[in-house]
FIZA-391859 format. One record per residue (C-alpha): x, y, z. Coordinates in steps of 0.1 Angstrom, whole numbers, plus 5000, padded with zeros to 4 digits. Example, Ala and Ser with C-alpha at 12.3 -4.5 7.8 and 13.67 -1.06 7.14 Angstrom:
# FIZA-391859
((5123, 4955, 5078));
((5137, 4989, 5071));
END
This chain:
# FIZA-391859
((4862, 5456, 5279));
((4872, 5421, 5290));
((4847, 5404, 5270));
((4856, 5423, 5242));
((4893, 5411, 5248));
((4877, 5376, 5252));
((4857, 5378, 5219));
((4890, 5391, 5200));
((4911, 5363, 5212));
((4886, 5335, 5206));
((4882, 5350, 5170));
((4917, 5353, 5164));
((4924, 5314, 5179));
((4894, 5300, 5152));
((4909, 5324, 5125));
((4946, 5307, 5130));
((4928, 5271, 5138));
((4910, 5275, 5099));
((4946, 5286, 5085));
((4962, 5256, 5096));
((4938, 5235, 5086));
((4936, 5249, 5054));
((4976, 5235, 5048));
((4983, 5211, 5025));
((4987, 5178, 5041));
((5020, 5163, 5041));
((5017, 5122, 5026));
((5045, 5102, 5026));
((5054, 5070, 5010));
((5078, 5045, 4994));
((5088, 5021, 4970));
((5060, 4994, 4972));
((5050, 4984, 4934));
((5028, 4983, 4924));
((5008, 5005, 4947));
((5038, 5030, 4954));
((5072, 5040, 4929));
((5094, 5064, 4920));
((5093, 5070, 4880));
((5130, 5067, 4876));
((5134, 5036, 4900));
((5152, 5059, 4931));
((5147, 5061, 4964));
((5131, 5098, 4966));
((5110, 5113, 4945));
((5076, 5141, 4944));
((5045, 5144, 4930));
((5041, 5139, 4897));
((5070, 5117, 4897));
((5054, 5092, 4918));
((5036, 5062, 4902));
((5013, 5034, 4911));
((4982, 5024, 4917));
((4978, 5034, 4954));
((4993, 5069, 4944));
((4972, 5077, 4914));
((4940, 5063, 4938));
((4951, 5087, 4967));
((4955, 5118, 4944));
((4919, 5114, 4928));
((4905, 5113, 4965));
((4923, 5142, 4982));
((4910, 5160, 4942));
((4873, 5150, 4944));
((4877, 5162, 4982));
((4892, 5194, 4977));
((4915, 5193, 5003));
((4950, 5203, 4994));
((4982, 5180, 4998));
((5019, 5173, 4987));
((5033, 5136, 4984));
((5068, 5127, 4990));
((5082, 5090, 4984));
((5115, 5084, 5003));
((5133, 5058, 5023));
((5136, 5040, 5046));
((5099, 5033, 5058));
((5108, 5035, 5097));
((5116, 5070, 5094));
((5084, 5080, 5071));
((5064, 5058, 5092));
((5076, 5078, 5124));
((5070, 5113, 5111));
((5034, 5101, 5102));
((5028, 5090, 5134));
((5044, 5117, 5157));
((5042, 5152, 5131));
((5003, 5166, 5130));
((4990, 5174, 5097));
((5011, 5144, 5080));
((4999, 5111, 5067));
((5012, 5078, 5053));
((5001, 5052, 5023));
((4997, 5025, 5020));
((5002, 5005, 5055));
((4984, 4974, 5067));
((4957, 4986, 5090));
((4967, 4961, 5121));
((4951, 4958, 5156));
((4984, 4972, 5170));
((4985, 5005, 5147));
((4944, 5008, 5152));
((4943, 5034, 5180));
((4976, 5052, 5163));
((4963, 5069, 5133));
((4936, 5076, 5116));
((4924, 5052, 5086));
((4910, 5058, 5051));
((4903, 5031, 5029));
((4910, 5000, 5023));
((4927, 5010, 4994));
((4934, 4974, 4982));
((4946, 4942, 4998));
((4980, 4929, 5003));
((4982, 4891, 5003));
((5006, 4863, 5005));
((4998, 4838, 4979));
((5014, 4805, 4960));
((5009, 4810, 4921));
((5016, 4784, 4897));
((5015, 4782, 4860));
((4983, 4783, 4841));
((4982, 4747, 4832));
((4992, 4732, 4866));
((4971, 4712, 4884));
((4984, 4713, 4921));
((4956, 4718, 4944));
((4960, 4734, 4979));
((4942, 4737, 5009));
((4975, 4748, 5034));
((5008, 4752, 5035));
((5013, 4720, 5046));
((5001, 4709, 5013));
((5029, 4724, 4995));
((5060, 4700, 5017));
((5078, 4682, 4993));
((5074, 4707, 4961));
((5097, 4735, 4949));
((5089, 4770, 4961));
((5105, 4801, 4948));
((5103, 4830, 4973));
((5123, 4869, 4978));
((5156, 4867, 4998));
((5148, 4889, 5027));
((5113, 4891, 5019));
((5086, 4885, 5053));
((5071, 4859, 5029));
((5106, 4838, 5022));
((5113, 4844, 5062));
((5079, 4830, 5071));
((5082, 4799, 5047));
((5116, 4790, 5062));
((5098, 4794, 5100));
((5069, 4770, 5083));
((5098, 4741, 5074));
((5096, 4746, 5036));
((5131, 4756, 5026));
((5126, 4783, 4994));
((5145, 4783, 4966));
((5156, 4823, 4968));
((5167, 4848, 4946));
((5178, 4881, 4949));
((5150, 4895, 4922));
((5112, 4883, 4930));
((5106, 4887, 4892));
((5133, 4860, 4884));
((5105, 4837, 4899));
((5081, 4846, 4875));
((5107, 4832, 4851));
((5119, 4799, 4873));
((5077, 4792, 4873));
((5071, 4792, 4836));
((5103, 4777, 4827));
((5094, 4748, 4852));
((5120, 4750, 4877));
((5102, 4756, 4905));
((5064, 4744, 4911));
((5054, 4774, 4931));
((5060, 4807, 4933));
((5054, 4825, 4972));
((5048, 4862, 4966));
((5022, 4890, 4972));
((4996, 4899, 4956));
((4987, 4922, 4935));
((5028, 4930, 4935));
((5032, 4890, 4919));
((5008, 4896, 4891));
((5027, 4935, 4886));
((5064, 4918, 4883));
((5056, 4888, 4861));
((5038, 4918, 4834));
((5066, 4938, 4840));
((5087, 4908, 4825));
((5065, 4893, 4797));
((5049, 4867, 4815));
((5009, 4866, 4816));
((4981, 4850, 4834));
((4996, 4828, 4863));
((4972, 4807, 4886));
((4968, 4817, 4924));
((4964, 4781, 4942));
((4962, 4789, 4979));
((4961, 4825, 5000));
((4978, 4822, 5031));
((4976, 4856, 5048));
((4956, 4884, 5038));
((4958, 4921, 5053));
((4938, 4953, 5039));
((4963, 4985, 5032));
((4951, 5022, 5040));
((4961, 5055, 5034));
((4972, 5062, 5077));
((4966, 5100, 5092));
((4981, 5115, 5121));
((4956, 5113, 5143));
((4954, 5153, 5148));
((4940, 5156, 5112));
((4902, 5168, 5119));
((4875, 5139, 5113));
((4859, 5161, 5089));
((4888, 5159, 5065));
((4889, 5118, 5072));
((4853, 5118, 5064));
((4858, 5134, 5030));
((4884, 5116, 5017));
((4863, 5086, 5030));
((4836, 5096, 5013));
((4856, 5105, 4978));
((4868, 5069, 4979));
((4839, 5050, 4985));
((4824, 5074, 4955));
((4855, 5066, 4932));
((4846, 5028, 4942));
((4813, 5032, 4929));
((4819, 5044, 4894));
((4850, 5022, 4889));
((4876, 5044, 4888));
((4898, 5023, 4916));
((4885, 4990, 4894));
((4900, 5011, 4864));
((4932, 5019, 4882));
((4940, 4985, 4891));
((4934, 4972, 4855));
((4961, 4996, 4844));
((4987, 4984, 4864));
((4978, 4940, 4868));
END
């Protein structure tokens, strides 16, 4: 009799273990172009009304693995960033994968990078090999942005502006000689305003960004979506996704 009471309770534990695995997984995320964006430009949005490389990349993967999801974008990133890390069955994108966040989640990707660079225009002939290289020349950088904050810290004094695109402007027009921004987001803002091929002159940090799992999501579910993305890598379709966006 107990070990028919045993037998009962183990079934009954794996039957409610595969239920709750079988849940949607909860992904959050947040204004980043152009990997992440709301259609309509706000602050909150779902599903379909998300954009951006990074979301159309994730979406294929969780679809070639056949594991069922929503995806919420919302602000601000501490708070999305928290549930992720503390709620089971959630998950963030995209987020640098650093040595301090290695042992918090669990990692699929790298979905694409996310660099600080110095563009210039197509027919400029500045050569770099540091940052030191660039004292003495006008730099356009974000107000507020990590990149303008780490320029200032470096001695360079950027020319800021309240729009990052607005460089993409200053460059072309010639009133600044370099232009401090991310990349691929740099390339994404000067399209978005008419301006084409600009000319990358030095990379001075580079960082990988992932899709991030709460580390209760079963390895067999990382391991799929692992294995969709290296297979969507293969046959080009993150090549292709990229190309539509840069």
């Amino acid at each position: 009799m107990i070990s028919r009471l045993l037998v009962v309770l183990f079934s009954a534990l794996v039957l409610a273990g595969t239920a709750r695995a079988a849940e949607p997984l909860v992904l959050l995320t947040e204004n980043f172009p152009p990997y992440n964006m709301s259609a309509d430009g706000k602050s909150f949005a779902r599903e379909d009304n998300i954009q951006g490389i990074a979301a159309e990349i994730v979406r294929e993967m969780f679809r070639r693995a056949q594991i069922p999801y929503s995806m919420t974008l919302r602000f601000p990133w501490e708070r999305i960033y928290k549930q992720a890390l503390e709620t089971p069955g959630y998950g963030l994108f995209v987020t640098a994968r650093q040595p301090d966040r290695e042992t918090l989640f669990k990692w699929v990707g790298p979905i694409g990078p996310d660099d600080w660079i110095l563009l210039a225009r197509k027919d400029s002939k500045l050569t770099l090999d540091s940052l030191n290289d660039a004292r003495g020349l006008k730099i356009g950088a974000y107000k507020g942005d990590a990149i303008a904050q780490h320029l200032s810290k470096q001695g360079l004094r950027p020319a800021l502006v309240l729009r990052d695109q607005d460089n993409a402007r200053k460059l072309v027009n010639g009133e600044i000689d370099l232009w401090a921004t991310g990349d691929p987001a740099g390339r994404y803002l000067a399209r978005q305003v008419g301006i084409g091929e600009l000319r990358t002159v030095l990379r001075f940090h580079g960082a990988e960004l992932f899709l991030a799992l709460n580390k209760q999501v079963p390895d067999a579910v990382v391991k799929a979506l692992q294995d969709a993305l290296e297979q969507m890598r293969s046959d080009g379709f993150v090549d292709a996704t990229f190309a539509r966006y840069l």
